[in-house]
N, C-alpha and C positions, 0 to 999 in steps of 0.2 A: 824477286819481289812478287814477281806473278807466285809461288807456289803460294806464299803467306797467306794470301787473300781468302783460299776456301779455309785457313786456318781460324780465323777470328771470324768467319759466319759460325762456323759448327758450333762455338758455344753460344751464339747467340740463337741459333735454332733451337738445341738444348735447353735453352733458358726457354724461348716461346713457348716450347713445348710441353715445358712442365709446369706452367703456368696456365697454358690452356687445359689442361689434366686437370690440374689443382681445382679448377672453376668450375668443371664438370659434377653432377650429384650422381652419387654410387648410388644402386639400385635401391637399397634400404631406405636411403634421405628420401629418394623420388616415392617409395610405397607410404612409409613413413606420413609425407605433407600430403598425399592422396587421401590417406584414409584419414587425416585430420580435418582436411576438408569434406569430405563424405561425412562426417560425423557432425562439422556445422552445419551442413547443408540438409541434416533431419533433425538438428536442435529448433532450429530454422520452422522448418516447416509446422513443426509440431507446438499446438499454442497452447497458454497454462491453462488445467481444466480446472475448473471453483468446485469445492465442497460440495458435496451434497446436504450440506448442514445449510448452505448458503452463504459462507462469509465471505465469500468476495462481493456479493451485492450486498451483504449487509458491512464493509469496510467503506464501497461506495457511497453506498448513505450516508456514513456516520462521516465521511470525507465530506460530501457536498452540507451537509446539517451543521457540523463544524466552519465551513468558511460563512453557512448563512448566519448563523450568532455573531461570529468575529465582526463581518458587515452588518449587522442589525439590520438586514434584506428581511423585514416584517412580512411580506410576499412569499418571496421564498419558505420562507419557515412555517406560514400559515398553510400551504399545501401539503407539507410535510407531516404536520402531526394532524392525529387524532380529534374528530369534530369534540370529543369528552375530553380533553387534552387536561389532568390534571396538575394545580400547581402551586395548591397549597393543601394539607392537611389537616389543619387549625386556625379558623374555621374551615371547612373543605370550602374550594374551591374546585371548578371545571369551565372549559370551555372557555367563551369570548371573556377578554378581560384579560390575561395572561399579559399583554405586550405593556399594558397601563402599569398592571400591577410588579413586573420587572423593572419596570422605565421607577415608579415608586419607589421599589425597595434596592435599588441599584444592582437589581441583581445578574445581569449581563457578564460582569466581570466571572461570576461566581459561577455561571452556564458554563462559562469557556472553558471554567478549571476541571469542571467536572467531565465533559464532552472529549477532553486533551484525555482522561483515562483511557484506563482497555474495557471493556465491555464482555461482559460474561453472561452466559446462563442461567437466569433461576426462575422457573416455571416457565411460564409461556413467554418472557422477556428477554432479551437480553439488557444486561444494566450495566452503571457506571457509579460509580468507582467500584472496583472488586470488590473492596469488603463488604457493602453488602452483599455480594450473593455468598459471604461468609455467613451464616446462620452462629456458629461461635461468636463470632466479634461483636453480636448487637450495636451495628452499627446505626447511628440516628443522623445522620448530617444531612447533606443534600444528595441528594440522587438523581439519575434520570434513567427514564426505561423505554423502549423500544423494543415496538413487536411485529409482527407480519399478518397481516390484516388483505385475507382474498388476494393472497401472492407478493405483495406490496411492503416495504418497511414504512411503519407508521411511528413518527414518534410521541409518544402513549402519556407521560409525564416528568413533573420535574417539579421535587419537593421536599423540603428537611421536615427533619423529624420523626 
């Protein structure tokens, strides 16, 4: 009975064994999760640069100028645009008076909708909703535009017609 004994360790060594193997990583897995991590670790480091055109400070803006409408933050928003801030073109209108004359013509709802667009290009602006900076479309609705004024985004108007 004594010889049995080293009989039924040897497979279970064998089993140990190849089991502690199995759990081991082959040199390729170990280079492999190294150099995966070397490559987080300079995604990592390295932070997104903004356009030279400026859109990340001008998606900032249009981000902080969109929650100020949504909240009617008259404060906020008053810093933000233009002291000639115009917002009507029939009669013109500019400047003080804007917050009255939206509060009037309920036009808050109608800011938001336009604000929610993307914002494009045309002259010294960028504007909202696209079509107009479409010159094809003649487009007449409501707009609004925003420009950079001594480094700064100013927002500039907001007017149908």
């Amino acid at each position: 009975m004594t010889h049995l004994m080293p009989m039924r360790i040897l497979p279970l060594a064998l089993l140990f064994c190849a089991l502690a193997l199995s759990a081991c990583k082959t040199t390729s897995q170990a280079k492999k999760q190294e150099q995966a991590a070397s490559v987080n670790k300079l995604a990592k480091k390295e932070k997104p640069k903004l356009r030279e055109d400026g859109e990340g400070d001008l998606q900032s803006f249009v981000t902080r100028l969109r929650r100020a409408v949504e909240e009617h933050d008259v404060n906020t928003l008053a810093g933000m645009m233009t002291t000639d801030f115009g917002y009507s073109l029939k009669p013109e209108k500019s400047g003080e008076g804007v917050f009255k004359f939206w509060d009037d013509q309920n036009l808050w709802p109608e800011l938001d909708g336009i604000l929610s667009e993307k914002f494009i290009k045309k002259g010294d602006y960028m504007v909202a909703p696209p079509q107009f900076g479409d010159e094809s479309l003649n487009y007449d609705g409501y707009r609004a535009g925003v420009r950079k004024i001594n480094g700064a985004w100013k927002f500039a108007y907001f007017v149908n017609g």
